[in-house]
C-alpha positions in Angstrom: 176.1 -51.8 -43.4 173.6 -53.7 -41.4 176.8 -55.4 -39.1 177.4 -51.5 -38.5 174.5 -50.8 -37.0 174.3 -53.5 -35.1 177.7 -52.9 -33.6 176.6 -49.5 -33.1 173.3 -50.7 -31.1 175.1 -53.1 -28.9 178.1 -50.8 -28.2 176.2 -47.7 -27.6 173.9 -50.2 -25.0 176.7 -51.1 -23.5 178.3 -47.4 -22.9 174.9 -46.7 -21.2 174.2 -49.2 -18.7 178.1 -49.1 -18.1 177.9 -45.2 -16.9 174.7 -46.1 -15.5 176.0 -48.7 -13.2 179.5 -46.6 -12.8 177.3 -43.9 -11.9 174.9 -45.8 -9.2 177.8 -46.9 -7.4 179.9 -43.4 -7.2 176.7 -41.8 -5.6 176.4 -45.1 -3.6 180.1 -45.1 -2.6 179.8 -41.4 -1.8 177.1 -41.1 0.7 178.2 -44.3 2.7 181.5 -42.8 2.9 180.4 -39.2 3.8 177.5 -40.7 6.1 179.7 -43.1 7.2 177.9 -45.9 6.6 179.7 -49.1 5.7 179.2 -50.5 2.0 177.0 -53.7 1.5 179.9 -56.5 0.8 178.1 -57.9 -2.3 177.9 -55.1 -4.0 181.3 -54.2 -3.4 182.3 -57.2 -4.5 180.0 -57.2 -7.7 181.4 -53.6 -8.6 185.5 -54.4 -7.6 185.3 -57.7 -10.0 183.1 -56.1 -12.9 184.3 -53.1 -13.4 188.1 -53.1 -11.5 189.2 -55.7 -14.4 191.6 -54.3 -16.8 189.4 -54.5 -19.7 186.7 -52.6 -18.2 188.5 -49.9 -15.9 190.6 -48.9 -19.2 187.5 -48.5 -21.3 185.9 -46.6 -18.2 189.2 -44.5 -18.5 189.2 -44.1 -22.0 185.8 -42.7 -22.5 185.4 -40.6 -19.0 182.4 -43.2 -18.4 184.3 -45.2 -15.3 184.7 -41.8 -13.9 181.7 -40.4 -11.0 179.5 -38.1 -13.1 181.1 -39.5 -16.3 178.6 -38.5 -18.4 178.8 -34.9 -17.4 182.7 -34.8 -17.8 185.4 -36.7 -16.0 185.8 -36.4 -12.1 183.5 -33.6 -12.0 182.1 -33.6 -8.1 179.6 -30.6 -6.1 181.5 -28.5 -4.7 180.9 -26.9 -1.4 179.8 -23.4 -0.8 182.0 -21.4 1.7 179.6 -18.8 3.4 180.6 -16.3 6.1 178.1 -15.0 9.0 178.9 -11.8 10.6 175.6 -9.3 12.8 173.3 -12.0 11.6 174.0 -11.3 8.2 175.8 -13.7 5.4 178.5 -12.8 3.3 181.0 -14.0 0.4 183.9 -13.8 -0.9 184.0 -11.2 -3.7 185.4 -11.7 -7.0 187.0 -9.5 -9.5 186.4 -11.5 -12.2 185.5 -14.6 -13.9 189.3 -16.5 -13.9 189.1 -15.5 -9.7 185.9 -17.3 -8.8 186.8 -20.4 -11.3 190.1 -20.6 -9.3 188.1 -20.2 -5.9 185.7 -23.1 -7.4 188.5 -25.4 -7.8 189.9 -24.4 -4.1 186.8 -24.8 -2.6 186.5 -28.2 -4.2 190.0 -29.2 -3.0 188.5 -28.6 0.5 185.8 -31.1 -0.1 188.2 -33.7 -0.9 190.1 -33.1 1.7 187.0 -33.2 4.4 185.0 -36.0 2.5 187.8 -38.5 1.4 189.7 -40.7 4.0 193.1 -41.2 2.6 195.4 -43.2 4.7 198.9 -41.2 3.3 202.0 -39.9 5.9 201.0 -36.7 5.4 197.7 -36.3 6.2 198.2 -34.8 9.6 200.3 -32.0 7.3 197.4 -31.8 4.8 194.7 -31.2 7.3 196.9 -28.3 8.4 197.2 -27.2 5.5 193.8 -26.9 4.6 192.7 -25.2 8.1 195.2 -22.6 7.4 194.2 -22.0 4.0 190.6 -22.3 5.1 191.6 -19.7 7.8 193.1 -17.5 5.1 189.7 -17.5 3.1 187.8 -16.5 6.5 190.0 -13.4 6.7 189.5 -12.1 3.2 185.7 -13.1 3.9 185.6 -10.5 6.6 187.9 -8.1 5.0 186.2 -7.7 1.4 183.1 -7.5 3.0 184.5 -4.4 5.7 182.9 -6.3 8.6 182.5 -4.0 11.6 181.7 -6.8 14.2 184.4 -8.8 16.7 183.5 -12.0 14.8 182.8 -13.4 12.0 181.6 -17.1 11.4 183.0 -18.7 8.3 181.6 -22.4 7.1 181.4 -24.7 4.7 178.6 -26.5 3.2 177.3 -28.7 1.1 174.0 -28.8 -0.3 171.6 -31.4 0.8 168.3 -32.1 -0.5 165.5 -33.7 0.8 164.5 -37.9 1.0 162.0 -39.0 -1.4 159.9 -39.8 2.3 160.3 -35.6 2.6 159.8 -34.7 -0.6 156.6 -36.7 -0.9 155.5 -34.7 2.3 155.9 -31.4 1.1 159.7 -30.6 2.1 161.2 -29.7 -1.2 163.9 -27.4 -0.4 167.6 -27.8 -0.4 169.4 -27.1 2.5 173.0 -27.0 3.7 175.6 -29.0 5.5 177.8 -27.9 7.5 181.0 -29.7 7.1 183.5 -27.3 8.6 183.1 -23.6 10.5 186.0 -21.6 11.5 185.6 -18.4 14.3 187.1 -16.0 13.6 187.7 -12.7 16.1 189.4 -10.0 16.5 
């Protein structure tokens, strides 16, 4: 019973610093590759031999903690908020029900993937196409759900920022929005 337990201790140790360190680099990863930053080469290095070895990156798949946000659930990202601007005044897109905004959820997280991630595939040119038209498509239900009565309508979408520990610690403690993509539409 006692070998248990200690199995237990050094396993469940081992799960935590392993979705720890998973979890450090993801948010690392993500916000050189959305600021554009490029990555530190040791610690690319230190992450692409630990934890890109077979034993490792099939536990990580295994138990959802190799995954970004793994101890939430498994390739669970923010996703962005799509907000249209008409007269000075915000709208969004209406929902009948609960299924309809889950489905817009995912769609609108499809749209961060495709603005966020660089992927180097044939078809890219024909999925950024793609998404401007379907991003289109969501501007014009945007202005017609809402029964807009002006020329234009502004449609964007955003991400939600929040502040530096440097701002936080000087009274800035709001989160704010970035604008990733904004689409004109007019009459």
């Amino acid at each position: 019973m006692k070998a248990r337990a200690i199995l237990f201790t050094i396993w469940s140790r081992f799960h935590i610093v392993f979705i720890v360190l998973t979890s450090v680099y993801f948010a690392y990863d993500k916000t050189c590759r959305f600021y554009k930053i490029k990555e530190h080469a040791p610690v690319q290095y230190f992450y692409n031999n630990l934890f890109f070895n077979a034993p490792f990156r099939y536990y990580g798949k295994l138990t959802a903690a190799g995954s970004p946000y793994g101890y939430f659930a498994p390739n669970i990202r923010a996703s962005g908020l799509i907000i249209g601007e008409s007269g000075g005044k915000k709208y969004t897109a209406l929902f009948n029900g609960f299924e309809a905004e889950m489905r817009f959820s995912v769609l609108a997280s499809h749209i961060t993937n495709n603005l966020i991630d660089e992927r180097d595939s044939p078809n890219q040119k024909l999925e950024d196409r793609f998404m401007d038209l379907l991003f289109k498509s969501i501007a014009v239900n945007i202005y017609n759900q809402n029964k807009c009565n002006q020329d234009s309508l502004f449609v964007s979408y955003n991400i939600v920022g929040f502040p530096t520990l440097k701002e936080y610690a000087a009274g800035n403690r709001q989160p704010y929005l970035i604008k990733l993509k904004e689409v004109k539409l007019s009459k």
